[in-house]
SENULUM-545662 format. One record per residue (C-alpha): residue in three letters; residue number from 1; x, y negated, z negated. Coordinates in Angstrom, 3 decimals. Example, Ala and Ser with C-alpha at 12.3 -4.5 7.8 and 13.67 -1.06 7.14 Angstrom:
PT  residuo  num         u         v         w
PT      Ala    1    12.300     4.500    -7.800
PT      Ser    2    13.670     1.060    -7.140
% end
This chain:
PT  residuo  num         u         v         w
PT      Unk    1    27.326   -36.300    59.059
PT      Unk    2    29.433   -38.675    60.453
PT      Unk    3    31.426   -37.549    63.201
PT      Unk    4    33.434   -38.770    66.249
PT      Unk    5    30.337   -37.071    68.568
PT      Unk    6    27.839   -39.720    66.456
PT      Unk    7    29.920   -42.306    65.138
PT      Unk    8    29.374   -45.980    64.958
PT      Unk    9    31.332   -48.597    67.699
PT      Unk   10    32.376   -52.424    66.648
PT      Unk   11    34.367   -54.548    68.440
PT      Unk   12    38.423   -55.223    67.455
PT      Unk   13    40.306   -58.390    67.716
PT      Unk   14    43.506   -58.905    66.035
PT      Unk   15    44.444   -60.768    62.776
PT      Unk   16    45.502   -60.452    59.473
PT      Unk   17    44.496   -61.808    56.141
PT      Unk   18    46.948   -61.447    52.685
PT      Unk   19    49.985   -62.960    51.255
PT      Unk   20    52.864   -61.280    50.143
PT      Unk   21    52.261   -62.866    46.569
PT      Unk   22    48.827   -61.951    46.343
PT      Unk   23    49.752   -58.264    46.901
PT      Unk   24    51.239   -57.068    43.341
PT      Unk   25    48.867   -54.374    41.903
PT      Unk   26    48.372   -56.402    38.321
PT      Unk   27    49.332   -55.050    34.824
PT      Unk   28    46.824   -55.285    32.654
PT      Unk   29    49.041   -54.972    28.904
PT      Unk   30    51.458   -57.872    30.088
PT      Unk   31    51.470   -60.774    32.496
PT      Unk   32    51.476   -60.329    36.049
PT      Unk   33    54.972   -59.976    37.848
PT      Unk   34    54.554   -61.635    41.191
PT      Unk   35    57.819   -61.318    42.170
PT      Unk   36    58.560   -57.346    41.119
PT      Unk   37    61.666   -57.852    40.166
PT      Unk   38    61.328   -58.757    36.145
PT      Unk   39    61.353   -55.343    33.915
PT      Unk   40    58.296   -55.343    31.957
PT      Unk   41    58.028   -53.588    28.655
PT      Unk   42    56.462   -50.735    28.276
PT      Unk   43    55.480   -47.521    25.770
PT      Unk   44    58.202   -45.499    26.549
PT      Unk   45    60.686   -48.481    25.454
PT      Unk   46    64.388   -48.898    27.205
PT      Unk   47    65.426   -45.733    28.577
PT      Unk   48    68.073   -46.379    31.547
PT      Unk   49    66.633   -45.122    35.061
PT      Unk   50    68.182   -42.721    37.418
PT      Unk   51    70.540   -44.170    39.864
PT      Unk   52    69.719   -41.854    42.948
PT      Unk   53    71.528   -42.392    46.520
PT      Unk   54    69.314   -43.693    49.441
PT      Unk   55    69.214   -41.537    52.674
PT      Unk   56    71.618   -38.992    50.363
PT      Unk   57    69.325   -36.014    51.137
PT      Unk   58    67.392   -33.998    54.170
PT      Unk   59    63.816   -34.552    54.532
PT      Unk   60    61.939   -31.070    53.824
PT      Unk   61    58.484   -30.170    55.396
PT      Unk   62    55.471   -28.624    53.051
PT      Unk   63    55.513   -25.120    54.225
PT      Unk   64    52.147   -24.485    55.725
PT      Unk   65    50.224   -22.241    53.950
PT      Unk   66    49.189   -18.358    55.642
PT      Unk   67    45.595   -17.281    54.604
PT      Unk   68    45.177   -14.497    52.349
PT      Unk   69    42.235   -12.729    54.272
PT      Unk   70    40.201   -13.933    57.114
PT      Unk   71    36.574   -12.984    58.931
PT      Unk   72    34.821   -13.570    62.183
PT      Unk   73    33.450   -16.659    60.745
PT      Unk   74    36.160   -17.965    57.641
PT      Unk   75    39.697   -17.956    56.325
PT      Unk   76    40.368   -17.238    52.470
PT      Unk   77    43.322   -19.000    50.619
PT      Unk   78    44.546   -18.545    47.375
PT      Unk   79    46.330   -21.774    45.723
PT      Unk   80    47.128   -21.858    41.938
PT      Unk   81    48.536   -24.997    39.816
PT      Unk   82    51.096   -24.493    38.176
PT      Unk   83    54.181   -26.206    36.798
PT      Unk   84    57.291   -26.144    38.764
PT      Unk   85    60.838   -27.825    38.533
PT      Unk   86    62.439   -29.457    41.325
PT      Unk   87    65.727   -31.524    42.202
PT      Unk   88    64.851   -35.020    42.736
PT      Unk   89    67.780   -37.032    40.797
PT      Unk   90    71.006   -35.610    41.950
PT      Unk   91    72.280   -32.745    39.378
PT      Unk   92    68.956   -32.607    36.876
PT      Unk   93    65.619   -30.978    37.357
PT      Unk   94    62.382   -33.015    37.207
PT      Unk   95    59.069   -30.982    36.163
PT      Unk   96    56.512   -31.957    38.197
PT      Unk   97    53.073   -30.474    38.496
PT      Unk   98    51.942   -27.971    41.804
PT      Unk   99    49.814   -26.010    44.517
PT      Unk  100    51.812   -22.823    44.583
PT      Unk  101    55.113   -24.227    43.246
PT      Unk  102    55.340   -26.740    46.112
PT      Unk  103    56.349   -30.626    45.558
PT      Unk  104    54.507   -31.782    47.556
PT      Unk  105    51.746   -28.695    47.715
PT      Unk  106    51.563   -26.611    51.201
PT      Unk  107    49.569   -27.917    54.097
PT      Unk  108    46.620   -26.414    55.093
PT      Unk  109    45.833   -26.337    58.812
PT      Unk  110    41.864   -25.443    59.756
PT      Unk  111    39.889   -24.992    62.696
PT      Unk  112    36.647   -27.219    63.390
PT      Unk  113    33.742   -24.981    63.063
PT      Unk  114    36.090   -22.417    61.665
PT      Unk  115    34.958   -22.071    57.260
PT      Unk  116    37.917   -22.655    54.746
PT      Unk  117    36.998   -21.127    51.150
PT      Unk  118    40.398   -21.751    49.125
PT      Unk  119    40.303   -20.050    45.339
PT      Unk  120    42.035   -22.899    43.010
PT      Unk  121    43.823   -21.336    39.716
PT      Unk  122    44.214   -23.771    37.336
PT      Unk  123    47.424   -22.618    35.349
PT      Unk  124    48.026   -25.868    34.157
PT      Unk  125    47.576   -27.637    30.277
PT      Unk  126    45.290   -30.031    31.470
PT      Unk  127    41.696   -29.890    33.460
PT      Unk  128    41.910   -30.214    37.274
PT      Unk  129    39.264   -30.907    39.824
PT      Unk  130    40.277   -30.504    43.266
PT      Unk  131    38.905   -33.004    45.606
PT      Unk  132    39.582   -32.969    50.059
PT      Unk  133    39.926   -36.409    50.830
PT      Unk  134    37.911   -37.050    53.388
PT      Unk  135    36.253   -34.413    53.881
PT      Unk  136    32.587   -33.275    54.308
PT      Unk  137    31.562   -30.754    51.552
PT      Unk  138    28.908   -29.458    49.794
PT      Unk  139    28.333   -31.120    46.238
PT      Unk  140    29.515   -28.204    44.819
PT      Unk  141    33.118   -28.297    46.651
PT      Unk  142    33.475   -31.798    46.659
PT      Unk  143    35.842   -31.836    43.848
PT      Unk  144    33.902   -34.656    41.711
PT      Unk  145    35.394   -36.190    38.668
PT      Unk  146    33.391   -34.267    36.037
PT      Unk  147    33.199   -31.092    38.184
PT      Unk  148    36.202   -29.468    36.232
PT      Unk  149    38.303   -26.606    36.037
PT      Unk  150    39.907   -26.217    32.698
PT      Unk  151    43.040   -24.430    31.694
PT      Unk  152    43.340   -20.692    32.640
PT      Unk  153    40.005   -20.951    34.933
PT      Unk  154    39.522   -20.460    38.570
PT      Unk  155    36.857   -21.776    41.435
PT      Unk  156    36.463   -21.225    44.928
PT      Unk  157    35.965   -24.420    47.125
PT      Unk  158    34.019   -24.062    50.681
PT      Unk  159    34.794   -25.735    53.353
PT      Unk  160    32.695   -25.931    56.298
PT      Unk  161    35.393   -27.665    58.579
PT      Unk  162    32.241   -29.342    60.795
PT      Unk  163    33.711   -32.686    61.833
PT      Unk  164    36.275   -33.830    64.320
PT      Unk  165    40.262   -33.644    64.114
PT      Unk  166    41.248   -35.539    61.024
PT      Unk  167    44.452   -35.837    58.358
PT      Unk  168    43.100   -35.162    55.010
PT      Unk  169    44.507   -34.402    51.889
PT      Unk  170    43.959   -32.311    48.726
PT      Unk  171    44.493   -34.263    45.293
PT      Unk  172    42.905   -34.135    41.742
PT      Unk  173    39.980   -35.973    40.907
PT      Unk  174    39.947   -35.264    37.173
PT      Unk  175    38.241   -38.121    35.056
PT      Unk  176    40.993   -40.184    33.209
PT      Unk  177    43.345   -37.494    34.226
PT      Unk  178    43.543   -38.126    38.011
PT      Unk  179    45.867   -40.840    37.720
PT      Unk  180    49.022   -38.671    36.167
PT      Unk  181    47.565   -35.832    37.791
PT      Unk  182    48.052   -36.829    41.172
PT      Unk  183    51.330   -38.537    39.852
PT      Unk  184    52.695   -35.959    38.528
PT      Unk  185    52.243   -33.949    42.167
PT      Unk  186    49.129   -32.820    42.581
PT      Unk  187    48.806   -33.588    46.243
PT      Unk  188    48.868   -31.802    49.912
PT      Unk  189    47.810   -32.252    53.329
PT      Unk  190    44.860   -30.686    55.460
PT      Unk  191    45.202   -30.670    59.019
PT      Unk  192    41.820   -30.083    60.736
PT      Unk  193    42.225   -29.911    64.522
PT      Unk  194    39.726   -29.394    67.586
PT      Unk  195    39.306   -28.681    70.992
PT      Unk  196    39.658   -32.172    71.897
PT      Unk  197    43.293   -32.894    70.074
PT      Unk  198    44.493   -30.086    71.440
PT      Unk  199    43.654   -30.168    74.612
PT      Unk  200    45.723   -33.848    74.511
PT      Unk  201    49.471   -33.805    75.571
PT      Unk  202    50.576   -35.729    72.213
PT      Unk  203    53.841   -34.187    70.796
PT      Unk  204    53.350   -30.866    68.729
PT      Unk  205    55.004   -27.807    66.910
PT      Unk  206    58.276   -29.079    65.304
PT      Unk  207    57.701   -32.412    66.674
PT      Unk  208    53.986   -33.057    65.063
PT      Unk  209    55.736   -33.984    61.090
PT      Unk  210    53.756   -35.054    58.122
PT      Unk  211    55.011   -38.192    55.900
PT      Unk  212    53.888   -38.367    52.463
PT      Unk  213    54.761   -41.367    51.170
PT      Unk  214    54.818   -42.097    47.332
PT      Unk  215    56.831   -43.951    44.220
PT      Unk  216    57.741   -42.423    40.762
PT      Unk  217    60.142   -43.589    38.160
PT      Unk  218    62.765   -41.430    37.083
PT      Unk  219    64.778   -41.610    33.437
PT      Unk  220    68.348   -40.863    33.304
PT      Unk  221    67.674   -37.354    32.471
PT      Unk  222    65.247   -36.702    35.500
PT      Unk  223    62.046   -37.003    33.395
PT      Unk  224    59.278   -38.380    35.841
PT      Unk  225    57.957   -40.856    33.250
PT      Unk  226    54.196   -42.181    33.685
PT      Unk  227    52.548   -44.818    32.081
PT      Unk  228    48.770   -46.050    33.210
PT      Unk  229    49.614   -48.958    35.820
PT      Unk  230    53.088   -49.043    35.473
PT      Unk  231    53.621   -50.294    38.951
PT      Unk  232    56.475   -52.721    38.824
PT      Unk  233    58.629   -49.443    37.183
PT      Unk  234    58.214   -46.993    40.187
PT      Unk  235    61.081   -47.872    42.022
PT      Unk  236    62.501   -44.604    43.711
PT      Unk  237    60.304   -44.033    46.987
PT      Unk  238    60.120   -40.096    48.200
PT      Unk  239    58.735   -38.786    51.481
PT      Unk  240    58.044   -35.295    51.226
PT      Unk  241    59.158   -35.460    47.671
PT      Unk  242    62.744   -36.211    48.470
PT      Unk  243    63.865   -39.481    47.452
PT      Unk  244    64.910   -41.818    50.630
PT      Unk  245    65.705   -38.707    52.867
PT      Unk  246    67.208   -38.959    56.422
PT      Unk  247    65.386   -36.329    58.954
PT      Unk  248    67.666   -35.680    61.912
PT      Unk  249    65.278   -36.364    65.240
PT      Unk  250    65.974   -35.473    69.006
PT      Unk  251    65.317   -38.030    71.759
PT      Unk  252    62.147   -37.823    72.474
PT      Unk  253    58.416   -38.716    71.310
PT      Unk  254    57.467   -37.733    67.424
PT      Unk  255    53.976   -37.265    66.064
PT      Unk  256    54.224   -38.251    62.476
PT      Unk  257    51.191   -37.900    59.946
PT      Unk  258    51.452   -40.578    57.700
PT      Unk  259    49.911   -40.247    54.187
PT      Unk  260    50.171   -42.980    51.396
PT      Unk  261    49.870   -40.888    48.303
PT      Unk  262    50.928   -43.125    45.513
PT      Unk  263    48.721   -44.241    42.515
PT      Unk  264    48.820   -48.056    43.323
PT      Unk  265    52.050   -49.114    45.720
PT      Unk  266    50.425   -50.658    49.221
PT      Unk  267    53.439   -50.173    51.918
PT      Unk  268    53.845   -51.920    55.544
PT      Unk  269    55.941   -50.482    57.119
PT      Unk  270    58.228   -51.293    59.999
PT      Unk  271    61.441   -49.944    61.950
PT      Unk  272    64.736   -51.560    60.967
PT      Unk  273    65.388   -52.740    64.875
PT      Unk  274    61.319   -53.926    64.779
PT      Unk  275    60.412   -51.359    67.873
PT      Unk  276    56.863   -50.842    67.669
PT      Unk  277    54.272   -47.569    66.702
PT      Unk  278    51.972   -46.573    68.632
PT      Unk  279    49.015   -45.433    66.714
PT      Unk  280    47.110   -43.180    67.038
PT      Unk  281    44.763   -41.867    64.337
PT      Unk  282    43.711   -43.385    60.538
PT      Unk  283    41.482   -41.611    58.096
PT      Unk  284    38.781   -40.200    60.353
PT      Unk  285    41.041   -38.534    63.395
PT      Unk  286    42.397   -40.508    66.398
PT      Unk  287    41.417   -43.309    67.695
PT      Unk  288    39.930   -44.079    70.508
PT      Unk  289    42.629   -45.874    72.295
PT      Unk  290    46.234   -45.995    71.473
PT      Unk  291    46.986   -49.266    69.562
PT      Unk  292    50.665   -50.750    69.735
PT      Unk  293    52.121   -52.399    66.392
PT      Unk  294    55.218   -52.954    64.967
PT      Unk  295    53.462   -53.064    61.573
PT      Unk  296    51.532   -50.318    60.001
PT      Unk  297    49.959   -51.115    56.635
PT      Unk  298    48.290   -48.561    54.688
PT      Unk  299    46.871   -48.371    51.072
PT      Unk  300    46.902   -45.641    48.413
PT      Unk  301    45.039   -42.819    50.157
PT      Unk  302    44.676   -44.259    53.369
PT      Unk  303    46.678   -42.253    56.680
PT      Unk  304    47.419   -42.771    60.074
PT      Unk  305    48.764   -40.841    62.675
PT      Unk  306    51.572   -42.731    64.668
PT      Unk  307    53.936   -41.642    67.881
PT      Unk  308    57.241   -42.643    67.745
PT      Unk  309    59.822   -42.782    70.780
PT      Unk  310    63.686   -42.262    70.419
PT      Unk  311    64.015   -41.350    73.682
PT      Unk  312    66.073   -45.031    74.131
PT      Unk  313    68.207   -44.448    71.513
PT      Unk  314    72.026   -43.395    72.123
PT      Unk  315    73.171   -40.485    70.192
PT      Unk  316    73.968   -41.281    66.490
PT      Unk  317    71.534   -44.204    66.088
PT      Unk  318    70.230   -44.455    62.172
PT      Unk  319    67.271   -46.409    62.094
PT      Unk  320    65.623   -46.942    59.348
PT      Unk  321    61.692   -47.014    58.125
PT      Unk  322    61.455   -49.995    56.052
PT      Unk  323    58.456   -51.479    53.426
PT      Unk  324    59.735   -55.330    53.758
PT      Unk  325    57.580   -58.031    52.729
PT      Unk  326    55.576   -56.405    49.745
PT      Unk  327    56.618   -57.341    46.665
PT      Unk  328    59.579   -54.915    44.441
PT      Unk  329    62.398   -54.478    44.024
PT      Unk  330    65.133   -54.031    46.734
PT      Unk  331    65.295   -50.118    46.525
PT      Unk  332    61.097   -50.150    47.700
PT      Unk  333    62.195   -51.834    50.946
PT      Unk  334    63.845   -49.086    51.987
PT      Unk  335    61.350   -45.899    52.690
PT      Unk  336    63.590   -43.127    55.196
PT      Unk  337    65.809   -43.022    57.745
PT      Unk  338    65.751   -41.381    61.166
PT      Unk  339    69.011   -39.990    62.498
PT      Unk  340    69.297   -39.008    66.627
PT      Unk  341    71.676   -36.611    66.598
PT      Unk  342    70.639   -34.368    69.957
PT      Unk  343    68.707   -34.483    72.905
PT      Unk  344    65.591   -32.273    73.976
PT      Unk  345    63.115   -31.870    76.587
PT      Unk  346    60.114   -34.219    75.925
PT      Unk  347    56.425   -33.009    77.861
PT      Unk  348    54.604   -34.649    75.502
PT      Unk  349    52.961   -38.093    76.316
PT      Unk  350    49.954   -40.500    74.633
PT      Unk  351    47.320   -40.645    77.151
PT      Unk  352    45.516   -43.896    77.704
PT      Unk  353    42.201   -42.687    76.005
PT      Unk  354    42.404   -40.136    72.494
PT      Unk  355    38.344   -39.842    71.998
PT      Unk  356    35.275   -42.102    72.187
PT      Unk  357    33.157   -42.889    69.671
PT      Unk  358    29.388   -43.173    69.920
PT      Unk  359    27.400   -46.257    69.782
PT      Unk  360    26.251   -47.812    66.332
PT      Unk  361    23.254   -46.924    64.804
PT      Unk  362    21.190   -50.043    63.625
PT      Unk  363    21.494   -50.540    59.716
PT      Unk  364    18.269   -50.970    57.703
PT      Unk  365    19.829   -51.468    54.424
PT      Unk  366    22.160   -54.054    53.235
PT      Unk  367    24.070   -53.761    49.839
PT      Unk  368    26.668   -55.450    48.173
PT      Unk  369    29.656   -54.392    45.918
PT      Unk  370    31.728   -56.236    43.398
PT      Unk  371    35.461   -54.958    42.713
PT      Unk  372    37.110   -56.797    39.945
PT      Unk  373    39.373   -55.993    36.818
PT      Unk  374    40.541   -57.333    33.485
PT      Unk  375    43.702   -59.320    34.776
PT      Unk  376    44.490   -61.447    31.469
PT      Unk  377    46.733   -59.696    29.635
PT      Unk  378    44.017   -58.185    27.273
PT      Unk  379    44.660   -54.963    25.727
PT      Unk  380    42.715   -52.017    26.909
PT      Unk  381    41.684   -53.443    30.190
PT      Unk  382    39.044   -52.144    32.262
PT      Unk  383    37.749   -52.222    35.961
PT      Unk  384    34.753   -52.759    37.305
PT      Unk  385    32.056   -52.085    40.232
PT      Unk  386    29.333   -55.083    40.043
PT      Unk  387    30.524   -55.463    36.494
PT      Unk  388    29.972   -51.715    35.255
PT      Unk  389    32.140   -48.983    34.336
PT      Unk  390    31.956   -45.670    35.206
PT      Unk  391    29.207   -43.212    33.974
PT      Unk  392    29.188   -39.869    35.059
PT      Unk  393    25.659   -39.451    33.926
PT      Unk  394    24.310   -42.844    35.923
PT      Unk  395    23.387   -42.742    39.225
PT      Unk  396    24.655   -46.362    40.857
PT      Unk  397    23.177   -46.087    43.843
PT      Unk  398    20.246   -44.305    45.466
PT      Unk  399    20.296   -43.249    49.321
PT      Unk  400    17.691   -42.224    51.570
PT      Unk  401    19.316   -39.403    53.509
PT      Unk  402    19.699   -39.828    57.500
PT      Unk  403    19.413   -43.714    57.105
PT      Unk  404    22.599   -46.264    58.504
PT      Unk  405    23.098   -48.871    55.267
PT      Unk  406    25.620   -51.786    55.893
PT      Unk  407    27.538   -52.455    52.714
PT      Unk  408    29.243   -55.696    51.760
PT      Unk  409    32.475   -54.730    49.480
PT      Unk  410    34.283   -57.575    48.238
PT      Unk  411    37.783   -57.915    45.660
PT      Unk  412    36.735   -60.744    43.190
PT      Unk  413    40.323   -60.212    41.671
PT      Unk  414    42.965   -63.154    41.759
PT      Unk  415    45.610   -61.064    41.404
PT      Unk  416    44.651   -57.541    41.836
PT      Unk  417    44.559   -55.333    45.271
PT      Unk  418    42.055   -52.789    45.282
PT      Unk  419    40.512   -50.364    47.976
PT      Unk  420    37.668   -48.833    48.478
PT      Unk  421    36.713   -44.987    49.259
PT      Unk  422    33.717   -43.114    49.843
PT      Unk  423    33.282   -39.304    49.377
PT      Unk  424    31.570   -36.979    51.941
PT      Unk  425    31.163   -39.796    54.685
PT      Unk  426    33.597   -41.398    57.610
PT      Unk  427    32.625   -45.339    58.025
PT      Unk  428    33.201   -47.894    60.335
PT      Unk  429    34.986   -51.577    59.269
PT      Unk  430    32.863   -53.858    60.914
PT      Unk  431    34.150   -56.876    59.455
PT      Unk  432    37.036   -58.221    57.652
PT      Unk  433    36.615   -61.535    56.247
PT      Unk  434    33.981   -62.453    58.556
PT      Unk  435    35.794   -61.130    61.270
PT      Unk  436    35.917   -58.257    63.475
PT      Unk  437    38.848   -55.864    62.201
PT      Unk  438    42.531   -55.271    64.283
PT      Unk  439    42.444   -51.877    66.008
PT      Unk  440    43.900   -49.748    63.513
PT      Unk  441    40.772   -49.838    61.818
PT      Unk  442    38.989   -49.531    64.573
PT      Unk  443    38.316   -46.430    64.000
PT      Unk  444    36.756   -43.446    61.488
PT      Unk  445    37.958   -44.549    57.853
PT      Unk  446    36.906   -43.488    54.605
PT      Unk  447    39.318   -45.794    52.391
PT      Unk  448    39.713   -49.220    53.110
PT      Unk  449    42.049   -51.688    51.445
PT      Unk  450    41.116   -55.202    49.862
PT      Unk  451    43.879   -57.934    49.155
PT      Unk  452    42.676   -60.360    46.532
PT      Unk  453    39.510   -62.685    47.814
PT      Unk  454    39.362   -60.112    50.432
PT      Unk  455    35.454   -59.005    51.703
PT      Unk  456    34.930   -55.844    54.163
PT      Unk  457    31.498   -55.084    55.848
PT      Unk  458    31.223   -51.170    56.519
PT      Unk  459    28.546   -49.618    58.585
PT      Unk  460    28.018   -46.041    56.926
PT      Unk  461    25.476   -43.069    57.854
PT      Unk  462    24.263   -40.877    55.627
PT      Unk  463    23.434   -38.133    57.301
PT      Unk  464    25.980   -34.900    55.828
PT      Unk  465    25.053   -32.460    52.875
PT      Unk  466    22.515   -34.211    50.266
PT      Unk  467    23.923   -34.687    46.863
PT      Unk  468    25.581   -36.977    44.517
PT      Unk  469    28.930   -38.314    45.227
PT      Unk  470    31.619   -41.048    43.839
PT      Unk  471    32.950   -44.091    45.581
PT      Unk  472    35.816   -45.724    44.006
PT      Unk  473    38.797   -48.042    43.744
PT      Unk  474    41.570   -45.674    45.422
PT      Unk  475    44.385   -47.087    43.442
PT      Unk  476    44.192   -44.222    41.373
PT      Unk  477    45.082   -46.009    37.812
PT      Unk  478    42.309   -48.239    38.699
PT      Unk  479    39.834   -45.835    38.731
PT      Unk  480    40.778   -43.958    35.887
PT      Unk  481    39.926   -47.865    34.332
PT      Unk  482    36.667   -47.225    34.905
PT      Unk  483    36.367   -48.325    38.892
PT      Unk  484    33.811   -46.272    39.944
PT      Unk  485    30.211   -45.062    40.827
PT      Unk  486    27.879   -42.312    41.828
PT      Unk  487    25.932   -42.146    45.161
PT      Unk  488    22.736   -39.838    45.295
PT      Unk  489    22.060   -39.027    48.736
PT      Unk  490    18.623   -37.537    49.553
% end
């Protein structure tokens, strides 16, 4: 597999490629908004939205979940999906879909080295499959789109937990039914630490906080209403599944695992006073050197793992984590806000080097894919990989297990961002746009994002547990429209 003991090294310079107008996830029943602010119609016809308060409400941590049993050699968890109601717009309930009744679902923290198995009881109307994103699985626990648990069944995922310190995250992978699925709140995080994070002096315990970061659109009545694309409607942004929360900080350093768990909305985000982040993680675990930016940018299922200092803020500051500069309406430039409302001793520091990652491997095969969809308006629009839909009885592409392949993925869309993630193996960006990538993709990533014209090179290793495996569009509506393929490695 690939891991931060034999990963791949490029070079980083800086740069960025994408304008703001280019970055609207299209609609394919109506023309493209580029501007986000024009209503477009839709199924469910003219029902008022919720008016809901910004930085009204307290952000709330997933609880992290306890194991049910545990041996020398694994821990045993039991999650099931259920159905569960939860306040979201002020004096209604909203049903939303769950691990263990919790909006978001309850974090899982394993061990390197040490086995997860986690029973999944799907108590649900619907088929689930549960994917770890990120993660590297055995075919059988790899949570593939056709691998399915149907209502009132049960299956036991195994997780080996042999590579480095990452953010994951758990999500549905159902075929056509991901989308909603993971909409409706089918999402939580796993934490997988070693002896190399911990041994680092980055901030911990109540000062390590996860971020997930997602849009919904809410009728007057609380509904969570979903239609397939329906970007342009999602307009009320929750963190933690509370709708523009304040979290009340000390004065001192923060660890904050950011996830972007939305079906299409790409955020940048950036503190209201522009003080900078200092990153460091993304998909694959930390970095290998701390990068400082007062922009962080991340796609649908991408993370990253940033520090943040209020140590130089007076008491009652409110500073606010903002999403300006993508396309929306005003209420998605607005994301949380951070409160300093005490002081507290501070240890913690980011040391100078997080990890180092091994030299690359030489690639002997090159390949090429083609991301594009339907983007004229037509009715029942589709997506593509090099001009095919999915078939979950086709086998795309063929791999030689243990080989190093360099593949060439490129957005042929005008209008349309997509990304791009593999299953079962961490990558390297070597290129972006013919150029060498900025530093916070310098590191381990298994999702990378692709603005409109956009090309990444990515130098992969196959070299984890033999099988067959998707890669996909990560905008999830996008690959419910038929953005995908399967990868047969060995």
């Amino acid at each position: 597999m690939l891991s931060r003991r034999s990963a791949l090294k490029a070079g980083v310079t800086t740069g960025l490629v994408g304008g703001a107008g280019l970055l609207v996830p299209y609609l394919p029943h109506a023309a493209a908004d580029t501007t986000g602010t024009t209503a477009m119609p839709t199924a469910t016809g003219a029902a008022p939205p919720a008016v809901i308060p910004q930085f009204g409400v307290p952000l709330t941590i997933p609880p992290v979940l306890s194991p049910t049993s545990t041996s020398a050699t694994t821990d045993y968890y039991t999650v099931t999906m259920q159905k569960a109601y939860t306040e979201i717009v002020p004096g209604t309930k909203t049903e939303v879909y769950t691990y263990n009744g919790s909006f978001p679902g309850p974090t899982i923290k394993a061990r390197f080295q040490r086995r997860a198995v986690i029973k999944q009881i799907n108590n649900l109307d619907s088929s689930v499959s549960v994917h770890l994103h990120g993660g590297n699985v055995p075919q059988d626990s790899d949570g593939s789109p056709m691998n399915l648990i149907d209502p009132g069944g049960a299956k036991n995922y195994t997780y080996p937990n042999d590579q480095d310190n990452a953010t994951l995250w758990i999500h549905d992978h159902a075929h056509h039914m991901e989308s909603e699925n993971v909409y409706r709140g089918l999402t939580s995080l796993y934490l997988l630490s070693d002896d190399l994070e911990r041994s680092l002096p980055l901030p911990s315990a109540e000062y390590d906080v996860p971020l997930i970061l997602r849009d919904g659109r809410f009728d007057a009545t609380g509904k969570l209403v979903y239609e397939l694309d329906d970007h342009t409607q999602r307009n009320t942004i929750l963190v933690n599944g509370r709708p523009w929360p304040y979290f009340q900080v000390a004065a001192r350093k923060y660890r904050f695992r950011i996830l972007n768990a939305s079906n299409s909305r790409i955020f940048s985000l950036k503190l209201s006073d522009n003080t900078s982040f200092i990153q460091i993680g993304s998909d694959g675990g930390l970095l290998e050197k701390p990068y400082t930016t007062a922009n962080l940018m991340l796609s649908p299922g991408e993370r990253a793992e940033v520090v943040i200092d209020f140590s130089g803020y007076p008491l009652g500051t409110q500073l606010v984590l903002t999403n300006p500069g993508m396309p929306g309406t005003p209420e998605t430039g607005q994301v949380m806000r951070f409160d300093v409302t005490r002081t507290a001793v501070d240890r913690s520091s980011v040391p100078d080097s997080l990890g180092e990652l091994a030299p690359p491997q030489t690639a002997t095969v090159n390949r090429t894919f083609v991301l594009r969809m339907d983007e004229d308006g037509r009715q029942g629009a589709a997506a593509y990989i090099n001009d095919k839909t999915y078939d979950a009885n086709r086998i795309d592409t063929r791999i030689d297990w243990g080989t190093t392949e360099l593949w060439t993925v490129t957005n042929a869309n005008q209008y349309a961002p997509h990304n791009f993630h593999l299953h079962q193996v961490q990558f390297r960006v070597l290129e972006r746009n013919g150029k060498a990538p900025t530093p916070d993709e310098g590191g381990l990533k298994d999702t990378v994002r692709l603005f409109p014209g956009e090309s990444v090179k990515l130098l992969i290793t196959f070299d984890s547990y033999e099988g067959t495996y998707p890669y996909h569009c990560h905008l999830f509506d996008h690959g419910a429209m038929g953005m995908m393929g399967n990868m047969q490695m060995g």
